[in-house]
C-alpha positions in Angstrom: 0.0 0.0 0.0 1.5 3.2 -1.1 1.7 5.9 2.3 -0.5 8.9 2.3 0.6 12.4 2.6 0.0 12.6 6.6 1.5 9.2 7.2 4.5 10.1 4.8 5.0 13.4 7.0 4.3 11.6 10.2 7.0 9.1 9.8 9.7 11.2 8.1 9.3 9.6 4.6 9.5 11.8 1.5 7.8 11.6 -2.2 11.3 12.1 -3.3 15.2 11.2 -2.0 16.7 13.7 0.7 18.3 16.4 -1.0 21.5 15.2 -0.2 21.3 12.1 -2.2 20.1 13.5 -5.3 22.0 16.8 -5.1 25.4 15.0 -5.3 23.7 12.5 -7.9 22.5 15.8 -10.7 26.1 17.2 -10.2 28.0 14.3 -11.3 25.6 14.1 -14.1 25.4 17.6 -15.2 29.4 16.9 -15.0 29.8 14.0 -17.0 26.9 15.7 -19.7 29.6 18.8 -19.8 32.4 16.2 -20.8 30.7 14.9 -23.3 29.6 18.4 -24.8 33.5 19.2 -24.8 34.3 20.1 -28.7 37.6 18.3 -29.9 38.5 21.1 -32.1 41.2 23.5 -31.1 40.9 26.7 -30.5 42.5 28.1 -34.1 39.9 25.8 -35.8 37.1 27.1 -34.3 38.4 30.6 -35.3 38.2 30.2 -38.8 34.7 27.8 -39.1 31.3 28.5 -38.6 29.8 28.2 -34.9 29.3 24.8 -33.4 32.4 23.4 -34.4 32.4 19.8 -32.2 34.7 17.7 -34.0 37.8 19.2 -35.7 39.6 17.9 -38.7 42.2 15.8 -37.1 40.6 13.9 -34.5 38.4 11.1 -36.7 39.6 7.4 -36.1 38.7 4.9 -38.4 39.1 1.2 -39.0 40.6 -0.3 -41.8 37.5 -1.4 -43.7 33.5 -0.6 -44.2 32.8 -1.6 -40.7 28.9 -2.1 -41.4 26.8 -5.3 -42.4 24.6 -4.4 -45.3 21.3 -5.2 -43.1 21.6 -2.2 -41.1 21.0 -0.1 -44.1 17.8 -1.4 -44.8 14.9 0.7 -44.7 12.0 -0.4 -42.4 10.0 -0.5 -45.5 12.0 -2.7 -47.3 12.6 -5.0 -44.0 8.9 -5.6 -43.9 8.3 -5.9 -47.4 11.3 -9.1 -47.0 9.5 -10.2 -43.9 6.4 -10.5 -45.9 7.9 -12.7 -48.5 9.8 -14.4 -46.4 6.4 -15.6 -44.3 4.7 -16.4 -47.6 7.6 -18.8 -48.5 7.7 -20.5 -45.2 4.1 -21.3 -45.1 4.2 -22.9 -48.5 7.3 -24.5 -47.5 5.4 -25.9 -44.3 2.1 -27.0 -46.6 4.0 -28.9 -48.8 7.1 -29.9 -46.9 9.4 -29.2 -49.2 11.3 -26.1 -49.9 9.8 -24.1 -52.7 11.8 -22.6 -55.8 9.9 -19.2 -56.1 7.9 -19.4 -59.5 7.4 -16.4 -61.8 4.0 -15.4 -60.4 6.0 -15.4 -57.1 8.6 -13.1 -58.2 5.9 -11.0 -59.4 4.0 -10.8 -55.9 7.6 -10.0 -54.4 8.1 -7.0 -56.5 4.4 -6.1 -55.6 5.4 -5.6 -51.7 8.9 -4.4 -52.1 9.5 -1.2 -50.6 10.2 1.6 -53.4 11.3 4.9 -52.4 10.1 6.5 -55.5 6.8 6.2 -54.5 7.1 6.4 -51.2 8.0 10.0 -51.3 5.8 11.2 -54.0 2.8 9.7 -52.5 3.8 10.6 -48.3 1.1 13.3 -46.8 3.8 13.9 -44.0 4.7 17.5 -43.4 8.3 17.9 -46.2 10.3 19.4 -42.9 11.7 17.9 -39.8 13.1 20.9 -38.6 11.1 23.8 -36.4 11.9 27.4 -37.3 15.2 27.8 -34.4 16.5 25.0 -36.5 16.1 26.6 -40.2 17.8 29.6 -38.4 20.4 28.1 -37.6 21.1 26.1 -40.8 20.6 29.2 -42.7 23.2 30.9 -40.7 25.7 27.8 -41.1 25.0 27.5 -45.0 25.6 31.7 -44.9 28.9 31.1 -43.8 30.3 29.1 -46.4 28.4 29.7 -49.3 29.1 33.1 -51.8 26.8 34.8 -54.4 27.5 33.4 -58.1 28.0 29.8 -56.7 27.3 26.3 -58.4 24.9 23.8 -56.1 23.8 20.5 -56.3 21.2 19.5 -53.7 20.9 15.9 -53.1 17.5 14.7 -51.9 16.1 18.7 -52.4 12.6 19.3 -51.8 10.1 22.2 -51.6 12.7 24.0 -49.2 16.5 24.2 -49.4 16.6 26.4 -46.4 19.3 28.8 -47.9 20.2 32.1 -46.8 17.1 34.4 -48.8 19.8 37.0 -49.9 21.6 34.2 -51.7 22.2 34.7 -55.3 23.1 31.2 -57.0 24.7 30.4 -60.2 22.9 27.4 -60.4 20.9 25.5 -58.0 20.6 22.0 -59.2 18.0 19.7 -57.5 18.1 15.9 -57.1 15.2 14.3 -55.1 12.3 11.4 -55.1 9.1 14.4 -55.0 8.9 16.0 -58.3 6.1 18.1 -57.2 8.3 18.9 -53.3 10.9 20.3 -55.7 8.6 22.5 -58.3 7.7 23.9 -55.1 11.0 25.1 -54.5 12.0 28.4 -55.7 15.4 28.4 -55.6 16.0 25.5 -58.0 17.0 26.0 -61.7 16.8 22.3 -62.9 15.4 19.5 -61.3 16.0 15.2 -61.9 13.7 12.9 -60.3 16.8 10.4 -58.9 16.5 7.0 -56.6 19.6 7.7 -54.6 18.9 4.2 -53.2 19.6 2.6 -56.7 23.2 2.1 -56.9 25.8 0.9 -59.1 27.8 -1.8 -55.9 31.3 -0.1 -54.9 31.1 2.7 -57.6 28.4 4.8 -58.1 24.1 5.9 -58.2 23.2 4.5 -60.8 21.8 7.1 -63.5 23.2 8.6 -66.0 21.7 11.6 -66.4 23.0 12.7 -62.7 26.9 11.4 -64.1 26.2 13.8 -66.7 26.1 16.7 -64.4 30.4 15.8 -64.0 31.0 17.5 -67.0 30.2 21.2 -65.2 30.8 20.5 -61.9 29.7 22.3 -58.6 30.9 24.3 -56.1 29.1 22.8 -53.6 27.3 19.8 -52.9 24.4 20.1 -49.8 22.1 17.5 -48.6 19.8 18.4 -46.0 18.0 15.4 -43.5 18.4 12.8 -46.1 21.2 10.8 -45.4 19.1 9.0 -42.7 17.3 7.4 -45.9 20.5 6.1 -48.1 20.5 2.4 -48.4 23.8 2.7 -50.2 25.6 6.2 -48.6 29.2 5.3 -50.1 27.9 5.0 -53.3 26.2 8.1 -52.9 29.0 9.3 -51.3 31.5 8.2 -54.0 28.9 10.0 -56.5 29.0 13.3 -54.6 32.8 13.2 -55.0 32.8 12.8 -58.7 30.4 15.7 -59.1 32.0 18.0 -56.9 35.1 20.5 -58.1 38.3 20.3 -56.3 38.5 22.5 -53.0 34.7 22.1 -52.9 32.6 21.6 -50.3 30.4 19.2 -49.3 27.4 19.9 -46.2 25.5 16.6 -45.1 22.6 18.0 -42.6 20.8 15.7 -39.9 18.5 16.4 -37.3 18.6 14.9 -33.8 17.0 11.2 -33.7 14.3 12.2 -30.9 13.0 14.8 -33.9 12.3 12.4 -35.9 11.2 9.6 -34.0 7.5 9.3 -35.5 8.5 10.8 -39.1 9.4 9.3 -42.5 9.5 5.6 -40.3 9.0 3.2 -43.4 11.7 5.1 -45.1 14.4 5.4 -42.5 17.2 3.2 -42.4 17.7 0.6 -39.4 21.4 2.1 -38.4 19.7 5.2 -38.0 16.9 4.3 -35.6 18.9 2.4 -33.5 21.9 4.5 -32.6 22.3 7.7 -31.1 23.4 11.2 -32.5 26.9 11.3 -31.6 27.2 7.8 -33.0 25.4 9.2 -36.0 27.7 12.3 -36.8 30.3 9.7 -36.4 28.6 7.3 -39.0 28.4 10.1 -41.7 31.9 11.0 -41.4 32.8 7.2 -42.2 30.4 7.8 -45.5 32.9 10.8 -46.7 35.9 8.4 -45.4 35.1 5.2 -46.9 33.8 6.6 -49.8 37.2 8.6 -51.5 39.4 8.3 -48.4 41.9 10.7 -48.4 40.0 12.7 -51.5 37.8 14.1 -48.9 39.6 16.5 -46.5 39.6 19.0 -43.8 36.2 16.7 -42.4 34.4 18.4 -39.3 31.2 17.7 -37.5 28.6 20.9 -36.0 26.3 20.9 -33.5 24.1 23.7 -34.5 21.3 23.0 -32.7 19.4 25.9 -31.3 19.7 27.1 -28.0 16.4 25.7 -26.5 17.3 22.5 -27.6 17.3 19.4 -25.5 21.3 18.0 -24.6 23.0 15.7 -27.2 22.2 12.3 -25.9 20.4 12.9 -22.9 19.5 10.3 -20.9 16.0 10.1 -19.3 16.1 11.8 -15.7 18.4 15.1 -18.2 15.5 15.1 -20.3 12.7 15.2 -17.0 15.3 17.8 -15.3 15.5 19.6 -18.6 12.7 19.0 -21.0 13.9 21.2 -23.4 12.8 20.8 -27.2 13.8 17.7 -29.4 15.1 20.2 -32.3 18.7 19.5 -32.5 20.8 19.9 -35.8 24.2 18.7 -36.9 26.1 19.2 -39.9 29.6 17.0 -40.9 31.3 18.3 -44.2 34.4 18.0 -46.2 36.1 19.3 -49.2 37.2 17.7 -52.0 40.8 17.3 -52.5 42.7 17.8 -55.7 43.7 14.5 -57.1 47.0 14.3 -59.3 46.4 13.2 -63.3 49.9 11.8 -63.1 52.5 10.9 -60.6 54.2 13.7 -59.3 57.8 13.0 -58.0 58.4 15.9 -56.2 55.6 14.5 -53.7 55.6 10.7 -54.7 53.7 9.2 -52.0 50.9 11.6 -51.6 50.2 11.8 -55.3 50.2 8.0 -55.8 47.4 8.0 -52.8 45.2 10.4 -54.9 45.5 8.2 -58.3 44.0 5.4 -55.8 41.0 7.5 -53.8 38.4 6.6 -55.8 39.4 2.9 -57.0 36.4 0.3 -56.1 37.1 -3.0 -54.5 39.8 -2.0 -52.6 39.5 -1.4 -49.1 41.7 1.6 -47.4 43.7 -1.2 -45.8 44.8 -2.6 -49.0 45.2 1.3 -50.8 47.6 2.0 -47.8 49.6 -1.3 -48.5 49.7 -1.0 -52.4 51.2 2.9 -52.1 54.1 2.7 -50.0 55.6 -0.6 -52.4 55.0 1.4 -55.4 56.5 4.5 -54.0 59.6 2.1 -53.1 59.9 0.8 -56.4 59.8 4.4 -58.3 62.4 5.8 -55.4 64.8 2.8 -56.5 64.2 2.1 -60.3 67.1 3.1 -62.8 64.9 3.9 -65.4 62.0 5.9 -63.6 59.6 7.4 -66.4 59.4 3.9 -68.4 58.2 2.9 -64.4 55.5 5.7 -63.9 54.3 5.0 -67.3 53.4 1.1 -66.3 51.9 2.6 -62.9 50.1 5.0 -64.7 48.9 3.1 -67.5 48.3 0.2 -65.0 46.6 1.7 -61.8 43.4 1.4 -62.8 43.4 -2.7 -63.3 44.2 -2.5 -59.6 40.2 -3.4 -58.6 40.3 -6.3 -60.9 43.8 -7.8 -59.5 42.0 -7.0 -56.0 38.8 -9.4 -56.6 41.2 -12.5 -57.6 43.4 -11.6 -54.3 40.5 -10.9 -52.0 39.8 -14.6 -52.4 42.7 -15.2 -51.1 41.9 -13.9 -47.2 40.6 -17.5 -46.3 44.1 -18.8 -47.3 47.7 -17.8 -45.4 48.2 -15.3 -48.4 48.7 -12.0 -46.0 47.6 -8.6 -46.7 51.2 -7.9 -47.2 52.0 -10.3 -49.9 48.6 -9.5 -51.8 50.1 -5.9 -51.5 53.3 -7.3 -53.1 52.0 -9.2 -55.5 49.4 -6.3 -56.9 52.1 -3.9 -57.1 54.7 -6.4 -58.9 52.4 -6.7 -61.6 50.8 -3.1 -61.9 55.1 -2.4 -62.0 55.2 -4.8 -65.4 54.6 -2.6 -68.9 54.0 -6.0 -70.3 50.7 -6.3 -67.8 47.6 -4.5 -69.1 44.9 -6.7 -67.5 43.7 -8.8 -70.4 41.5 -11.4 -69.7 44.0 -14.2 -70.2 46.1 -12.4 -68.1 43.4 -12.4 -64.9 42.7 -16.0 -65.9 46.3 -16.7 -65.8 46.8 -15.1 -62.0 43.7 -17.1 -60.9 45.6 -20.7 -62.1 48.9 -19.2 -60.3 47.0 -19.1 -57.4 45.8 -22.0 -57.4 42.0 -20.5 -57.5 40.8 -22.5 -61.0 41.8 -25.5 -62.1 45.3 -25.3 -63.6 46.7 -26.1 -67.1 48.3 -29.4 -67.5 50.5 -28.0 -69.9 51.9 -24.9 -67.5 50.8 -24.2 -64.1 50.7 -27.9 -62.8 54.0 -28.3 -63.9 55.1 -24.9 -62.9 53.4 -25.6 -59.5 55.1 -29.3 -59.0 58.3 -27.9 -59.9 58.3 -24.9 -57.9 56.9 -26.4 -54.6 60.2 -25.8 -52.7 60.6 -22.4 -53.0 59.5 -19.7 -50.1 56.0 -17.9 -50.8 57.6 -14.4 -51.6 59.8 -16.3 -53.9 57.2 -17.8 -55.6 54.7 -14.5 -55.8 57.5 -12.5 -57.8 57.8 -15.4 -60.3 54.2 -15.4 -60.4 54.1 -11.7 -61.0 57.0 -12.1 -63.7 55.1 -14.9 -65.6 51.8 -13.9 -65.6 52.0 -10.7 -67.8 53.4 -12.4 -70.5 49.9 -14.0 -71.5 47.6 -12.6 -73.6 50.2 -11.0 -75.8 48.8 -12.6 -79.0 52.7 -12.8 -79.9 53.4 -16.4 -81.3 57.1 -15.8 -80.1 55.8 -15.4 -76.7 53.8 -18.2 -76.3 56.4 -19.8 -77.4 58.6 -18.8 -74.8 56.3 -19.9 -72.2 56.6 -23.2 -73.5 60.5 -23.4 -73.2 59.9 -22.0 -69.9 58.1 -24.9 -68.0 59.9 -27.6 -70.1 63.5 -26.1 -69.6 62.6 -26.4 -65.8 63.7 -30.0 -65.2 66.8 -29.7 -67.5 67.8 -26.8 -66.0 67.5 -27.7 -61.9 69.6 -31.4 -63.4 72.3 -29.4 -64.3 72.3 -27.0 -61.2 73.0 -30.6 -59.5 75.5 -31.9 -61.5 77.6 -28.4 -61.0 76.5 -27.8 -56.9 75.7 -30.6 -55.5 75.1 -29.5 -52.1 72.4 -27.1 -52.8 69.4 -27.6 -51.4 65.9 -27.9 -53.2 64.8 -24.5 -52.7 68.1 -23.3 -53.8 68.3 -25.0 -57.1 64.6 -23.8 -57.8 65.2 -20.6 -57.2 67.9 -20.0 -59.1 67.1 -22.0 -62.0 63.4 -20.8 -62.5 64.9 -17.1 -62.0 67.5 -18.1 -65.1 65.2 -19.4 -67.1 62.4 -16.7 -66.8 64.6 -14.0 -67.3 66.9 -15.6 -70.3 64.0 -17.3 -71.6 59.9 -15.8 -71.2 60.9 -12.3 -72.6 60.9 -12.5 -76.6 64.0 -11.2 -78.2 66.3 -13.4 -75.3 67.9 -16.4 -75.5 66.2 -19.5 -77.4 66.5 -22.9 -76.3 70.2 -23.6 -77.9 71.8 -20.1 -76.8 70.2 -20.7 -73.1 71.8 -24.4 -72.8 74.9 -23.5 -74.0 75.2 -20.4 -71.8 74.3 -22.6 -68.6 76.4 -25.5 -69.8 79.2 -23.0 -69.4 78.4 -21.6 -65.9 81.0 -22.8 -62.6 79.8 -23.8 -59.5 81.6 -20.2 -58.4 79.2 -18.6 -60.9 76.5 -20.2 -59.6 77.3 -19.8 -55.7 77.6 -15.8 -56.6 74.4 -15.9 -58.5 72.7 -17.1 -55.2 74.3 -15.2 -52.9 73.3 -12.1 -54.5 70.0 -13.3 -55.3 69.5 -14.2 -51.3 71.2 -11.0 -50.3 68.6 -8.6 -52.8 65.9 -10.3 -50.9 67.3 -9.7 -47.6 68.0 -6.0 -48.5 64.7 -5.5 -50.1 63.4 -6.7 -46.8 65.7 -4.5 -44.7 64.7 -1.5 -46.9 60.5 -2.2 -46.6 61.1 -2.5 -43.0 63.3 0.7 -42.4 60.5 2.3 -44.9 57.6 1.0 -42.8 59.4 2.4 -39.7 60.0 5.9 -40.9 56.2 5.9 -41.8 54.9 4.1 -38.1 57.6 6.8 -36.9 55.6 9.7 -38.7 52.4 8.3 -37.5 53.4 8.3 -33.9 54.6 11.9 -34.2 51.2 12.8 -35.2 49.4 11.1 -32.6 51.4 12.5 -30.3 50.5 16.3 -31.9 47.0 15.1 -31.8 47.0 14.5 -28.0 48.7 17.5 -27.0 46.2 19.2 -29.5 43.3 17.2 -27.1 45.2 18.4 -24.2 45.5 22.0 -24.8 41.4 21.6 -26.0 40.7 20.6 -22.6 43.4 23.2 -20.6 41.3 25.8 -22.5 38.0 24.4 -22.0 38.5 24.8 -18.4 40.2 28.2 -18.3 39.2 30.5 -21.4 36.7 29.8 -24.4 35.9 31.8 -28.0 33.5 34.0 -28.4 31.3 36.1 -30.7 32.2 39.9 -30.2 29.3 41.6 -32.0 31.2 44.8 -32.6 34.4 43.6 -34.2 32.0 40.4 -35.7 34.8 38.4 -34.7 35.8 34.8 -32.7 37.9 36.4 -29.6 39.4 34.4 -26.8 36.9 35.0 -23.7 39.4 34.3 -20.3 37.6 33.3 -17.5 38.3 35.7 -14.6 38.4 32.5 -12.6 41.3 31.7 -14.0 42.9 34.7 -13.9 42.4 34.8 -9.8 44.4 31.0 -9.6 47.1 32.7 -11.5 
C-alpha cells in the first residue's frame, strides 16, 4: 500500500530522495553531460569555421575497412516488405514440406510488396520538414557562412525548401530528389532530376546517367539536407557526390537529432539510424565521406548547431525530465574535396600516388595504404624511372580487378602484405595490361581455378620448394606475358616450363650441395629471365650459356639473389618504420592538440564579439584569480 501524505509526514518519509542524495547524484551528471559536450576542435579551428564546431579535422579514427553489415542499411520498409515474402515462402514451405523454388508469379507478388522509395515520397502526406523554425535559423546561418553569391549547387535529396540564406544569389541550384512536385515547389532551383539515390551501381556509383552527366560542369558545392538517414547505399552516394563535386569544394551533409524524428518518415528510414544515437550518427556520416574517397575528402568536421532551446545531445531520461527542453537539435559534418593528381608527381611521390587510388572500387583503405608505399619504393629505387611511372600509370586502374582475384585469397595464409606485393609487382610490369588471359592466368597461379596441365601444374610441381615471396614475384614475372597474342611469346612460355627439369639437373651436376629450394630458385629465376621475354635467349643459346656456368658462378648468382631479398626486406622495413615513426609523431601532436582543448576548455573559451564580428578568446576571470 502506497503511504498517504500525513503518514509520509508523520513518519519522516518523502515523495522524493533527501536532498542530499540526489544533489550529489545531478552534479555528477550535469558533470559527466559537460564532458561529453566538450568540442575536440582546437581553438585556431574554431576561429576560422562557422559556430558549433564539435569535432575538428584531425581527431576522426577509423578502422581499416566498411565496418557495417549491409542489413543495417535497410529501410523499415524494405525490411517488412522481406519479412512478408519471407512468411509467404515458409508457409508454402510448411504446406507442402518441401522447400519451394519461387515461380514467376511469385517473383511478381515480391516485387508487388517491395519497398520503393520513388513512391514512397511522392505519395507521403507527412509534413516535407523535420526541422522547427530555431533549427532553419540556424542552418541558414551555417550555410551563410560558407556559401558566396554566383555559386554552383547540387542539392541531393532537395525538396520544396532548401533552407538557404534568402539573400543568396546562386549560379545554379541544381535539384536531385524522389518528390517532383516537393521540388517544383522550390523556388530556388534551376533544374530538377527525379533520382532514386537508393539505386546504386555496388562499390562505384548511383546508378543514372543523367545525374553522371552533371560531371562535366561540376559544382561548387554539394548540400544534402535530412536525407542521409534514408541512403541504403551512402558510399555510393557518397562516392557519386565526390565525382560531381570541383576540387577545393565543399560538401554539407545536414541531420537532425534522432528524438525529432522519431515518428517521421519511419518506413523510409534506415535501421542504423533508428537504432543509434546522434553522436554515433555524426560519427557514422563521417565514415560515409571516409570510406567513400578516403583521403580525397579532407579538412572533415562535424557541427552541433542546434538551437539554444534544444534538449542536450544524448540525454539520458532523468536530463530530459530535469531539462525537458525541445527535441530540435541539428548537426552538420562536411568535407572538401581534395585535388587528385592526373599523373605521378615526384616531387611529392607518396601523396600523389594515394590520390590516383581514392576513388578505386574493391579495394579497401587497408589494402590502398599497403599497395602505395611498395609502389613508392619501387619508383624511389628504379634506374629507369619514367618507363616505371608510365606502367603505374597506364596500370593503376586494373588494380580493382587484380584485387577481386586476391581478395579470395583472405581464407588462405596469403597475408595482406604479400597481396600488397604481389598487386604492385604486376601493376610495376609494362607488359601487364589486364587482359582477360592475363586475370585468368593469375587465378591458375593461385591455385584458385583448375590449372593447365601444360603450365601451371607443372610450374606448381616444380616450384613447390621455394618460399612464398619467392614464388609471388615469379608469379608476378610470368603472368603478364599471357595474352600478348605474340606467337614468339607463347612460345617462350613453353620453353619455360619444359626447360625447368633440365635446368634444376644441371644445377645438381655443378653444386651438388644445394638444397631444393636453392636450385629452384635459381634455375626458374635463369630461365624466366633468359628465356619468357621475346627477343632473349632461345632454347640452344640458353643451354649452352648454362652449360658453361662454374659452381663459383653459380654460388655468386645465389648469394646475390639471397642478399637482394634480404635487402629488399631491410629496406620495406626501415621504410615501414619511418612511416609508423611519422604516425606516432602525429598522434602525439593530436594528444597534445586534445590536451590544450581541454586546458582551455577549463580556463578561457571563443567568443562572438558583435562589434568587431569576430571569434575572440573570452578568459575566465576564474582563471585569472588561480594565477
Amino acid at each position: 500500500m502506497i503511504p498517504s501524505a500525513s503518514t509520509r509526514r508523520a513518519t519522516g518519509l518523502s515523495a522524493v530522495p533527501p536532498p542530499m542524495i540526489i544533489g550529489p547524484m545531478i552534479k555528477k551528471m550535469r558533470e559527466e553531460q559537460e564532458k561529453k559536450k566538450l568540442p575536440m576542435a582546437d581553438l585556431d579551428e574554431k576561429a576560422k569555421e562557422a559556430p558549433g564546431l564539435r569535432v575538428g579535422a584531425n581527431i576522426w579514427k577509423w578502422p581499416v575497412i566498411w565496418p557495417y553489415d549491409e542489413s543495417i542499411f535497410k529501410s523499415a520498409g524494405e525490411a517488412s516488405a522481406m519479412e512478408q515474402q519471407k512468411a509467404v515462402s515458409s508457409l508454402t514451405t510448411i504446406l507442402s514440406g518441401m522447400p519451394q523454388v519461387p515461380k514467376e508469379d511469385d517473383l511478381e507478388k515480391a516485387k508487388e510488396v517491395a519497398f520503393d522509395p520513388l513512391q514512397y515520397w511522392s505519395q507521403t502526406e507527412e509534413p516535407s520538414s523535420v526541422m522547427d523554425e530555431d533549427g532553419i535559423a540556424k542552418l541558414q546561418a551555417h550555410f551563410a557562412f560558407y556559401m558566396r553569391d554566383g555559386m554552383s549547387v547540387l542539392e541531393l535529396g532537395a525538396g520544396a525548401n532548401s533552407y538557404f540564406p534568402p539573400d543568396l544569389k546562386l549560379s545554379r541550384h541544381v535539384g536531385v530528389g524522389a518528390n517532383e512536385a516537393d521540388m517544383k515547389q522550390n523556388p530556388s532551383l534551376t533544374h530538377t532530376l527525379v533520382v532514386d539515390l537508393n539505386k546504386v551501381v555496388k562499390e562505384r556509383d548511383v546508378d543514372n546517367d543523367d545525374l553522371r552527366m552533371l560531371a562535366k560542369e561540376p559544382f561548387d558545392m554539394i548540400v544534402m539536407t535530412c536525407t542521409v538517414d534514408y541512403l541504403t547505399n551512402p558510399r555510393e552516394v557518397f562516392r557519386s557526390a565526390w565525382y560531381l563535386i570541383k576540387p577545393g569544394g565543399s560538401m554539407i551533409v545536414t541531420f537532425v537529432g534522432k528524438d525529432g524524428v522519431k515518428d517521421k518518415f519511419t518506413e523510409a528510414r534506415t535501421r542504423i539510424w533508428q537504432q543509434y544515437n546522434d553522436d554515433q550518427h555524426m560519427w557514422m556520416t563521417g565514415s560515409f565521406f571516409h570510406f567513400s574517397a578516403g583521403d580525397g575528402w579532407e579538412n572533415l568536421r562535424g557541427f552541433d548547431i542546434s538551437p539554444e532551446n534544444a534538449a542536450e545531445m544524448n540525454a539520458g531520461p532523468l536530463q530530459k525530465l530535469i531539462k525537458p527542453n525541445k527535441a530540435n537539435n541539428v548537426y552538420v559534418v562536411q568535407a572538401t574535396k581534395g585535388f587528385q593528381d592526373d599523373c605521378i608527381d615526384f616531387e611529392n611521390l607518396e601523396r600523389s600516388l594515394q590520390s590516383l587510388l581514392w576513388m578505386l572500387p574493391i579495394m579497401e583503405d587497408r589494402d590502398k595504404k599497403l599497395v602505395v608505399p611498395r609502389l613508392t619504393r619501387a619508383l624511389e629505387t628504379a634506374d629507369d624511372k619514367e618507363t616505371l611511372k608510365a606502367s603505374i600509370e597506364r596500370n593503376i586502374q586494373h588494380l580493382p580487378a587484380i584485387y577481386e582475384v586476391l581478395m579470395k585469397m583472405d581464407k588462405f595464409s596469403f597475408t595482406f602484405s604479400m597481396q600488397s606485393q604481389l598487386a604492385a609487382d604486376l601493376i610495376c610490369d609494362p607488359a601487364f595490361n589486364g587482359n582477360d588471359m592475363q586475370m585468368l592466368a593469375l587465378r591458375e597461379g593461385l591455385g584458385l581455378r583448375m590449372p593447365q596441365e601444360d603450365f601451371w601444374k607443372p610450374v606448381g610441381m616444380e616450384t613447390a620448394a621455394i618460399e612464398i615471396e619467392d614464388k609471388i614475384s615469379l608469379l608476378s614475372y610470368i603472368v603478364p606475358r599471357f595474352g600478348s597474342n605474340d606467337p614468339a611469346q607463347d612460345e617462350a612460355l613453353k620453353a619455360f616450363v619444359t626447360g625447368l627439369k633440365p635446368t634444376y639437373a644441371i644445377l645438381r651436376s655443378k653444386c651438388p650441395s644445394w638444397k631444393d629450394f636453392e636450385v629452384q630458385l635459381v634455375g626458374a629465376e635463369l630461365l624466366a629471365t633468359e628465356i619468357l621475354t621475346p627477343g632473349g635467349s632461345n632454347r640452344e643459346e640458353y643451354a649452352k650459356w648454362l652449360d658453361c656456368l662454374t659452381a663459383a658462378d653459380l654460388q655468386e648468382m645465389l648469394d646475390a639473389r639471397k642478399g637482394l631479398r634480404k635487402a629488399a626486406l631491410e629496406d620495406m622495413a626501415e621504410f615501414q618504420a619511418a612511416r609508423e615513426k611519422e604516425r606516432q609523431r602525429i598522434a602525439e601532436l593530436r594528444q597534445k592538440m586534445e590536451d590544450q582543448v581541454a586546458t582551455a576548455r577549463r580556463e578561457r573559451s571563443m567568443v562572438f564579439n558583435p562589434r568587431t564580428e569576430k571569434m575572440e578568446i573570452f578568459v575566465n576571470p576564474e582563471s585569472k584569480e588561480k594565477n
